[in-house]
C-alpha positions as CSV (number, residue, x, y, z in Angstrom):
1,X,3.4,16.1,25.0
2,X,3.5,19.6,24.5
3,X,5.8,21.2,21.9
4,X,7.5,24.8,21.3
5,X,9.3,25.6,18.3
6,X,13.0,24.5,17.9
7,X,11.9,21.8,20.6
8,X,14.7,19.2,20.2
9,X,13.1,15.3,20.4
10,X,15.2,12.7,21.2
11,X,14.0,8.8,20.2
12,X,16.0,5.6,18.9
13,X,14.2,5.2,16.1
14,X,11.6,7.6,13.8
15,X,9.5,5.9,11.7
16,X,8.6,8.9,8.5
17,X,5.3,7.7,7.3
18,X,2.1,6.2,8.5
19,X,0.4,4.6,6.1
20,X,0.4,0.3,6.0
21,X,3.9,0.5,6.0
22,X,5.0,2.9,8.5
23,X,2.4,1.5,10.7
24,X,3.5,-1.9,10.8
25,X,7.1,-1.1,11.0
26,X,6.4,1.4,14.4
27,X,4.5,-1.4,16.0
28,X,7.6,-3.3,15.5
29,X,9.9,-1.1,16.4
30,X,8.2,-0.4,19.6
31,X,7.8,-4.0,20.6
32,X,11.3,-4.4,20.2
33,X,11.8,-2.4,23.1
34,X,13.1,0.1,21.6
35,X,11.9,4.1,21.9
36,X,9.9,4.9,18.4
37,X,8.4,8.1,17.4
38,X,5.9,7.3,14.2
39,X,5.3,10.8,12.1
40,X,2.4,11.3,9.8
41,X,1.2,14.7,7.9
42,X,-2.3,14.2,7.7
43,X,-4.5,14.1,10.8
44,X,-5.1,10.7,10.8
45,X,-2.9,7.4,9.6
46,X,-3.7,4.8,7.4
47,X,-2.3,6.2,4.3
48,X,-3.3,5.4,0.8
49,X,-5.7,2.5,3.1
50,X,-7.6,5.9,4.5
51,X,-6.6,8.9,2.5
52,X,-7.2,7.8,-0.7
53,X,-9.8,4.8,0.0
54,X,-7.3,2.1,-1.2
55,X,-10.0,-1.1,-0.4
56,X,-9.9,-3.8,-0.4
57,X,-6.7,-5.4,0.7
58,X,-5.2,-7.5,-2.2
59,X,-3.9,-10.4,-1.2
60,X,-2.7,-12.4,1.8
61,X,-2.3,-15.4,-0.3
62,X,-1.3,-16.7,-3.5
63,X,-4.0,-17.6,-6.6
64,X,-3.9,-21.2,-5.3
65,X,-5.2,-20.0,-2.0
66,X,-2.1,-20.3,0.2
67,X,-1.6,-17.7,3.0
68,X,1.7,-16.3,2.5
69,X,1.6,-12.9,4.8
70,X,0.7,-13.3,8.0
71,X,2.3,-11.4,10.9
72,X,1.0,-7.8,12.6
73,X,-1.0,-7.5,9.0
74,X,-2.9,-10.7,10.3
75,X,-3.2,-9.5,13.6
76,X,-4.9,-6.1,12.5
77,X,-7.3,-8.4,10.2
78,X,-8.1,-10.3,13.1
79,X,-8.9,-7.3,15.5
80,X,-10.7,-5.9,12.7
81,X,-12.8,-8.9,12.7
82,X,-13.4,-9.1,16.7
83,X,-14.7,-5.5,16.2
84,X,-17.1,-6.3,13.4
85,X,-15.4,-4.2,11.0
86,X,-14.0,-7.1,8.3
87,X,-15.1,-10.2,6.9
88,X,-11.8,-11.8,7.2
89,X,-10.2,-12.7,4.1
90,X,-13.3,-13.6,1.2
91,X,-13.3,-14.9,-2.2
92,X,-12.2,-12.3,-5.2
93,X,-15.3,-12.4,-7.4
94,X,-13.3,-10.3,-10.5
95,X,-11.2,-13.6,-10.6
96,X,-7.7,-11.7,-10.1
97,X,-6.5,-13.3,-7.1
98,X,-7.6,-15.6,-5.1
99,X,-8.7,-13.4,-2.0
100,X,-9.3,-9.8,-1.2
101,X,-9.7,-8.5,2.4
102,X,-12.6,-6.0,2.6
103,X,-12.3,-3.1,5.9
104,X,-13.9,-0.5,7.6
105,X,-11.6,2.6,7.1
106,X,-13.2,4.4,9.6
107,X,-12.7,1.7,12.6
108,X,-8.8,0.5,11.3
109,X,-8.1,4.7,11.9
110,X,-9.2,4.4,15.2
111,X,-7.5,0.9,16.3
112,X,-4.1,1.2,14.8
113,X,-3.7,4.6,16.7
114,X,-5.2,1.6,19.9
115,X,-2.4,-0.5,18.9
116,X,0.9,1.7,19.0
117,X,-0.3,3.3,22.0
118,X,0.4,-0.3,23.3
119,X,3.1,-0.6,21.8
120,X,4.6,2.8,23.7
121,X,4.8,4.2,20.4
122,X,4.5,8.1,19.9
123,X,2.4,9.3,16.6
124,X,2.9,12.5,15.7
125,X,0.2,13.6,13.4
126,X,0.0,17.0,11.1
127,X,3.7,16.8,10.8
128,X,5.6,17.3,7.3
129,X,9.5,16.1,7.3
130,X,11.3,18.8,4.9
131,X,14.8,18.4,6.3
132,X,17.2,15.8,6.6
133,X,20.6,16.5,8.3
134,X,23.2,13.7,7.5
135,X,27.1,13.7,8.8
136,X,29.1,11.8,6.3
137,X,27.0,8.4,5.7
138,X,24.5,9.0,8.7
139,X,21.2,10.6,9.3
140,X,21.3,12.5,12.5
141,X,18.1,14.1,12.7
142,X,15.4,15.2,10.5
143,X,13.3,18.6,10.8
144,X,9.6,18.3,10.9
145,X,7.1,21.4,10.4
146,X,4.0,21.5,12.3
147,X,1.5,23.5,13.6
148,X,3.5,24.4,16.7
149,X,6.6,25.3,14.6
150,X,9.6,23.5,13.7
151,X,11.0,20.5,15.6
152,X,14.2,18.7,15.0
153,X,14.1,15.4,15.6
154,X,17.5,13.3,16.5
155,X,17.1,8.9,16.3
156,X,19.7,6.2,16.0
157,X,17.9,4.8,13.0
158,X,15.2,5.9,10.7
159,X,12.4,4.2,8.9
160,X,11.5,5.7,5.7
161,X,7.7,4.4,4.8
162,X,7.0,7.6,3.4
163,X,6.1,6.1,-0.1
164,X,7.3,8.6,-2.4
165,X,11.1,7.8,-0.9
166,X,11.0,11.3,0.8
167,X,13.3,10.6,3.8
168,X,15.8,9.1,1.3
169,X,15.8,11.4,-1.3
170,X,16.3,14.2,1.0
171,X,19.0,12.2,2.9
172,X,20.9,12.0,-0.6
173,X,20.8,8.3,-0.3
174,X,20.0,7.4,-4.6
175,X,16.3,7.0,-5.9
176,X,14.9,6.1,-9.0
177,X,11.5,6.9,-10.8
178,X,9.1,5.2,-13.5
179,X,10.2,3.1,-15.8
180,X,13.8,3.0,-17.8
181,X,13.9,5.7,-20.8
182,X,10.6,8.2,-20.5
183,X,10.6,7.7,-16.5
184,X,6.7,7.4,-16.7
185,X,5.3,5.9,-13.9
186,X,1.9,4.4,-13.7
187,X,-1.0,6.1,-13.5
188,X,-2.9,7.6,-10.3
189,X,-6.4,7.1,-9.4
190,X,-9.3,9.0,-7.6
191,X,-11.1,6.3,-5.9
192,X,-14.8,7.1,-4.5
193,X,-18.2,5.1,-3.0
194,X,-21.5,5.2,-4.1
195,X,-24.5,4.5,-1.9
196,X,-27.9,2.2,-2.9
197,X,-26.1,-0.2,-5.3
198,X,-28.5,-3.1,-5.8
199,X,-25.6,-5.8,-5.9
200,X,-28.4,-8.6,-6.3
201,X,-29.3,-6.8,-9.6
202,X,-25.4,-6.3,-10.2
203,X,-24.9,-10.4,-10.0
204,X,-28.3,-11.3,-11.8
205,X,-26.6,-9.1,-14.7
206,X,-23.2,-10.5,-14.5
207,X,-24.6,-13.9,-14.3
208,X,-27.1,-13.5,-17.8
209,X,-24.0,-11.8,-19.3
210,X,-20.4,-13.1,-19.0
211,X,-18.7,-12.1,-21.7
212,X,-19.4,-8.6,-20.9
213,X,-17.0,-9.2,-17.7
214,X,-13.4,-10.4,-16.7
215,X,-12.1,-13.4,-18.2
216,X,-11.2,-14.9,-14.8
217,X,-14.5,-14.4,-13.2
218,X,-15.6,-17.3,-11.3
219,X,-18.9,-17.2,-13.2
220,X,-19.4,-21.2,-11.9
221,X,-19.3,-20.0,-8.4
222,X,-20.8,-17.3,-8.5
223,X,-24.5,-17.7,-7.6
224,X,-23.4,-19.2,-4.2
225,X,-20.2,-17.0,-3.6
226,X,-20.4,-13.2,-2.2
227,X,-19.9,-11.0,-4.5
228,X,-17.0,-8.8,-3.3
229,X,-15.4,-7.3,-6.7
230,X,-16.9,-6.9,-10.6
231,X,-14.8,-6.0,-13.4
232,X,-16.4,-5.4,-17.0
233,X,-19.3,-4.1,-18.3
234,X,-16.9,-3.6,-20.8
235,X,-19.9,-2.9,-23.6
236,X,-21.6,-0.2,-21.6
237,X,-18.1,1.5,-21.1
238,X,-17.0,1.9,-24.9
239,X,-20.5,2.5,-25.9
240,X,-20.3,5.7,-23.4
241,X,-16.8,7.1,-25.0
242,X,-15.7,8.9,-22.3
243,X,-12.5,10.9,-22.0
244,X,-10.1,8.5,-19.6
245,X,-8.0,6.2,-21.1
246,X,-9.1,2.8,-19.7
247,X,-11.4,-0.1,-21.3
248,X,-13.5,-1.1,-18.6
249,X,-15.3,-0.4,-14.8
250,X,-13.7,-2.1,-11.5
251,X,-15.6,-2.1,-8.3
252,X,-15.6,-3.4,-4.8
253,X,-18.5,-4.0,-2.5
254,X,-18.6,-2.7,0.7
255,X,-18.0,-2.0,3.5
256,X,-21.4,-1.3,3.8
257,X,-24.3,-3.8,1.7
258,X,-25.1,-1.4,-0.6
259,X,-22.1,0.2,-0.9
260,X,-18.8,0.2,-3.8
261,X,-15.5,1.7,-3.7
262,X,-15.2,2.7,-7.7
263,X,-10.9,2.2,-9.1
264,X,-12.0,3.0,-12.6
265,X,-10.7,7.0,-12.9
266,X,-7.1,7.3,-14.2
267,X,-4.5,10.2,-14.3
268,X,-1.7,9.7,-16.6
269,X,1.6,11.8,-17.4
270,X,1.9,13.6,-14.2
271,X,4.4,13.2,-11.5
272,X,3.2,12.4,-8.0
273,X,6.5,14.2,-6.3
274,X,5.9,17.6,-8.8
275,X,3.5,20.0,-6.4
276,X,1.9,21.5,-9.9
277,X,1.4,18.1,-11.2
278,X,0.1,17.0,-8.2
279,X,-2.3,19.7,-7.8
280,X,-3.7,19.1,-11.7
281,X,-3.9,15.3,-10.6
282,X,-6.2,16.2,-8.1
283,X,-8.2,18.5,-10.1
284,X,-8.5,16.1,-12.8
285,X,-9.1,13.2,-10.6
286,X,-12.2,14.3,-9.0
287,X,-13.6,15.5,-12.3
288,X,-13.3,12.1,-13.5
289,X,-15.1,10.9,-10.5
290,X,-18.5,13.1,-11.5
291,X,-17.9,11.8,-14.9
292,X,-17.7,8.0,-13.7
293,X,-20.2,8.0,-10.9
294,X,-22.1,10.1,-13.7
295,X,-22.0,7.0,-16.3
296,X,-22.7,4.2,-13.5
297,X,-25.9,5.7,-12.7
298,X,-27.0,5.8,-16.0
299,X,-26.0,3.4,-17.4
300,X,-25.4,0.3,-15.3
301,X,-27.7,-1.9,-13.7
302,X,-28.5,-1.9,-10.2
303,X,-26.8,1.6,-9.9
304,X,-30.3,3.1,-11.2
305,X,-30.5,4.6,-7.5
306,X,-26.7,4.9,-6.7
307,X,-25.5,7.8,-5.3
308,X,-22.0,9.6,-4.5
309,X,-21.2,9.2,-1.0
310,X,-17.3,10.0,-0.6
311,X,-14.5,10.8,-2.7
312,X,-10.7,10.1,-1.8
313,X,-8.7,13.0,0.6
314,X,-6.3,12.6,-2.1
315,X,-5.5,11.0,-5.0
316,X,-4.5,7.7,-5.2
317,X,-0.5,7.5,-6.0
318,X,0.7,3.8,-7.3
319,X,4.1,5.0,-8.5
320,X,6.6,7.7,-7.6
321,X,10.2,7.3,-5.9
322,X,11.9,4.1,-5.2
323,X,15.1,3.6,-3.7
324,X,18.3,2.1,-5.7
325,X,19.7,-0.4,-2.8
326,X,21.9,-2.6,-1.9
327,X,19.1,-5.3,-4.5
328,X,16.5,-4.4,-6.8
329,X,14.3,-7.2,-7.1
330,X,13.5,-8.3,-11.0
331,X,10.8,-9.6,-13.0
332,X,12.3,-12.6,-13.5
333,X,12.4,-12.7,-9.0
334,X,9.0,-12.6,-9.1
335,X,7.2,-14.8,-11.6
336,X,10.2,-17.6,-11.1
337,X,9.3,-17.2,-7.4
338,X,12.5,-17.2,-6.4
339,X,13.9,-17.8,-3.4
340,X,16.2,-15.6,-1.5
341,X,18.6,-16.7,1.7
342,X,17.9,-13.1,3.0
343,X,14.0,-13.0,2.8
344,X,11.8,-11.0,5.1
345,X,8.6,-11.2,3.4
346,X,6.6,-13.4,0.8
347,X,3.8,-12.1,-1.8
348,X,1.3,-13.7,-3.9
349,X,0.3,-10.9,-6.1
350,X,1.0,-11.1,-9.9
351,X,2.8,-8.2,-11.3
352,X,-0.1,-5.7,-12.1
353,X,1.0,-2.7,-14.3
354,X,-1.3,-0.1,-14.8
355,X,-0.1,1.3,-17.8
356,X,1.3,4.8,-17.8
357,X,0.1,5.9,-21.2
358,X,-2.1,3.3,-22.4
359,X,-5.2,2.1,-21.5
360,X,-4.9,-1.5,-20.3
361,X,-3.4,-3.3,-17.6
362,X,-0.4,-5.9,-18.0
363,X,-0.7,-8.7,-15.7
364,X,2.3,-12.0,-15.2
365,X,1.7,-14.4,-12.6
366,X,4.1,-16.1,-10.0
367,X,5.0,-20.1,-10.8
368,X,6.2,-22.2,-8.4
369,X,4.3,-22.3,-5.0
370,X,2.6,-18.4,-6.4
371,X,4.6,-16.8,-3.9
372,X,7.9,-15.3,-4.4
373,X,10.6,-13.4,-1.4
374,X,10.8,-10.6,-0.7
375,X,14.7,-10.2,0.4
376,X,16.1,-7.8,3.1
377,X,18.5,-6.0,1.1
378,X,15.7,-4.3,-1.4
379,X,14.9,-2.3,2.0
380,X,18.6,-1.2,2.8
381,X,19.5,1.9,0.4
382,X,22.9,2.5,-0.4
383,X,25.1,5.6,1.1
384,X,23.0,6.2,4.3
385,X,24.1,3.8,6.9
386,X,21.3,4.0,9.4
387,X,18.4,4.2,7.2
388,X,15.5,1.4,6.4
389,X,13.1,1.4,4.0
390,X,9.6,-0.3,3.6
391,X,6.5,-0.1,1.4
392,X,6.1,1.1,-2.1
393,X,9.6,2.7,-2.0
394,X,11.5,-0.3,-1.5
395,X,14.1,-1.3,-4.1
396,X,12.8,-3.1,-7.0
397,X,12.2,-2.3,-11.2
398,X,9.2,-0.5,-12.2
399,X,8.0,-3.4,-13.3
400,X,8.3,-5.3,-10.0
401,X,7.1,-2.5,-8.1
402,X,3.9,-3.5,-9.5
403,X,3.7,-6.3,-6.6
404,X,5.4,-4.8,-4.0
405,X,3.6,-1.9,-4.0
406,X,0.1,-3.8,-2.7
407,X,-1.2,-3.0,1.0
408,X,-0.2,-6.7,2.3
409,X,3.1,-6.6,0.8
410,X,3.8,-3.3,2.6
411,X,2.6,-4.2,5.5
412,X,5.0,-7.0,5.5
413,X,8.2,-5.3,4.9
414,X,7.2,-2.5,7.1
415,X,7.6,-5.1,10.0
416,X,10.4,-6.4,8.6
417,X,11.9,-2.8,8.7
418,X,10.9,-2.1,12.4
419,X,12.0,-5.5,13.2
420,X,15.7,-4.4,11.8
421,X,15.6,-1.1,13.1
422,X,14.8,-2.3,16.5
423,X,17.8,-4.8,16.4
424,X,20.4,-1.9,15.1
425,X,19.8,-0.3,18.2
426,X,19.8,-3.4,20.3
427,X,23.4,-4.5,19.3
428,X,24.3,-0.7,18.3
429,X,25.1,-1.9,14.6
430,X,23.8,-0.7,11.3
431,X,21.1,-2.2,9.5
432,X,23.6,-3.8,7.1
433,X,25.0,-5.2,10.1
434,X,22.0,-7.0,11.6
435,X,22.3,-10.3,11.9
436,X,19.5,-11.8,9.2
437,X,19.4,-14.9,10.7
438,X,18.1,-13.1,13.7
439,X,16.0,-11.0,12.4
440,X,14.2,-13.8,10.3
441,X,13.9,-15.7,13.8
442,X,11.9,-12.6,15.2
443,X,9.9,-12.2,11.8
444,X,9.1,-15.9,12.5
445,X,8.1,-15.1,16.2
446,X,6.5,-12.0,15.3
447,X,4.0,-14.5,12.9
448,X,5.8,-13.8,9.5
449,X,5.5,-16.3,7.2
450,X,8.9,-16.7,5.4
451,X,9.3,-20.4,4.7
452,X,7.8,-22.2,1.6
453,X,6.6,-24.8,2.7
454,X,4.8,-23.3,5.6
């Protein structure tokens, strides 16, 4: 469609986002039935999955191996597969969870913009929402800029998947940052490949020295398993001093067979929602990345030929807004595995915090089944009335966030938004209002996996 500026857009529901979250939640919406306009800033979608080379996917299933997210986050997996462009869901060789789901980022850009045009839903890409215009508890429209000017955009409900809580915070609805006290939030990461990694010389090396690696590597597997994920080399790494506070390397392979997506740079103290902190994140971040890729080369085996092939659009961000709603889900939620009457989504990942001013990571694990629920009111905030939230900015601690934030978790509750906001308009009621019963029926038929015993 072409648009002038002021061009007033009419739609029942906008979706303010595009990464995992925003995606999943627009292909809901739209198969509801219901008119859904999806808008994104950069020129492609994907979000952290494709700007910031977030890979693999971690997890669909719990450590003991039992698929607890399934839904339109299965169903891309799947079409991923038919086209060649995943392995399906393989083995974690660092030991952390029990799977990890390896994709190409080039081909999931390309067939999630397939999938909501079959859904009849309109993306709207190089569009920044910098306005929100609320009467008394309701957003009524929100104002986008773009390269065509300024549009203002009116919808019966709104999906915020923006991650950093943008829609929310700008609606006045409350947010929350970091953790309690110093408001720190965990650290951001510039993520990069490398090219002509001998991973049979990686292996070999991992297998003659274990106690140079992860504690949870499946070192009696792993001659026969393919490797997909190394963390360690913990020796080479202090022996090389270097200035980022972190004690060891983490790597994935692929997609490519020679290839590794490097998480082992780390940004600490700045503010992902700050534009000057923001801008000295990214500076930082990709001089950490010659300094890593620098090191690896050097120093590790099988990356004696390695070279730097791509570096992140942005910096990764694991922490900045959340919303305070209607329930903040707890620690205690998560490695109790609690259930919840009102659940939407399950997730299997331990709570992973990357600490904000220290070097190492704090892990807990989920007892019970090793999944816990994900319930609907941590994605209703409080004030706004017609207003949904999914992804990393749901409502949880800082220290929760720390497994909701995870690709397959956001995925999840962004269908479990767009599943909401397409029943608000359907019966005319507030998301508040929808029936959950209902919407966990459609979750069920849209292939959620809520129950568990499933």
């Amino acid at each position: 469609m072409k648009l002038a500026n002021g061009t007033r857009i009419d739609t029942d529901i906008v979706v303010c986002g595009g990464g995992p979250a925003g995606i999943n939640a627009a292909l809901a919406a739209g198969r509801s039935g219901a008119k859904t306009l999806l808008i994104e800033r950069y020129g492609f979608l994907g979000g952290m999955s494709t700007i910031a080379l977030v890979y693999p996917w971690m997890t669909f299933h719990t450590t003991g191996g039992k698929q607890v997210i399934g839904g339109i986050a299965q169903e891309i997996v799947d079409r991923l597969q038919a086209e060649g462009a995943s392995p399906g869901h393989v083995r974690d060789t660092v030991g952390f969870v029990n799977t990890i789901t390896p994709y190409d980022p080039e081909v999931y850009k390309t067939l999630i913009v397939d999938m909501l045009h079959e859904a009849g839903v309109t993306v709207l890409l190089h569009s920044f929402v910098d306005q929100v215009n609320t009467v008394e508890d309701r957003i009524e429209s929100v104002e986008i800029t773009t390269k065509s000017g300024r549009f203002h955009i009116h919808a019966k409900q709104f999906v915020d998947t923006s991650g950093d809580a943008d829609l929310a915070y700008l609606s006045g609805a409350p947010t929350l940052q970091g953790r309690e006290g110093d408001k720190q939030t965990q650290p951001m990461t510039m993520k990069f490949r490398m090219r002509g990694v001998d991973l049979d010389a990686v292996k070999q090396y991992m297998l003659e020295h274990p106690d140079e690696f992860y504690k949870k590597t499946p070192f009696d597997e792993l001659q026969e398993l393919p490797l997909s994920g190394v963390l360690g080399y913990y020796k080479h790494w202090k022996e090389a001093n270097l200035p980022i506070n972190r004690d060891q390397v983490l790597f994935f392979t692929g997609p490519g067979p020679d290839e590794v997506l490097v998480n082992t740079t780390r940004v600490q103290g700045l503010d992902g929602t700050d534009v000057s902190d923001l801008t000295e994140a990214e500076t930082l971040g990709r001089k950490q990345v010659r300094m890593v890729a620098d090191f690896m080369r050097g120093n590790l085996p099988g990356f004696e030929k390695a070279s730097l092939s791509s570096v992140g659009t942005q910096i990764g961000i694991r922490e900045t807004r959340r919303i305070d709603g209607q329930y903040a889900l707890q620690v205690e939620d998560v490695i109790q595995g609690k259930a919840f009457s009102d659940c939407i989504a399950r997730s299997g990942y331990p709570i992973d915090i990357h600490d904000p001013t220290g070097k190492g990571v704090q892990a807990a694990w989920v007892q019970g089944d090793g999944a816990y629920d994900i319930p609907y009111r941590c994605l209703l905030p409080k004030r706004i009335d017609n207003l949904l939230v999914a992804g990393r900015c749901i409502s949880t601690t800082h220290e929760t966030l720390a497994t909701t934030r995870l690709t397959p978790s956001c995925m999840a509750t962004g269908q479990a938004a767009g599943t909401a906001a397409g029943l608000a308009v359907k019966h005319g009621c507030t998301p508040s209002e929808v029936d959950v019963a209902q919407l966990q029926a459609e979750l069920r038929r849209g292939g959620a996996l809520l129950d568990a015993e499933a």
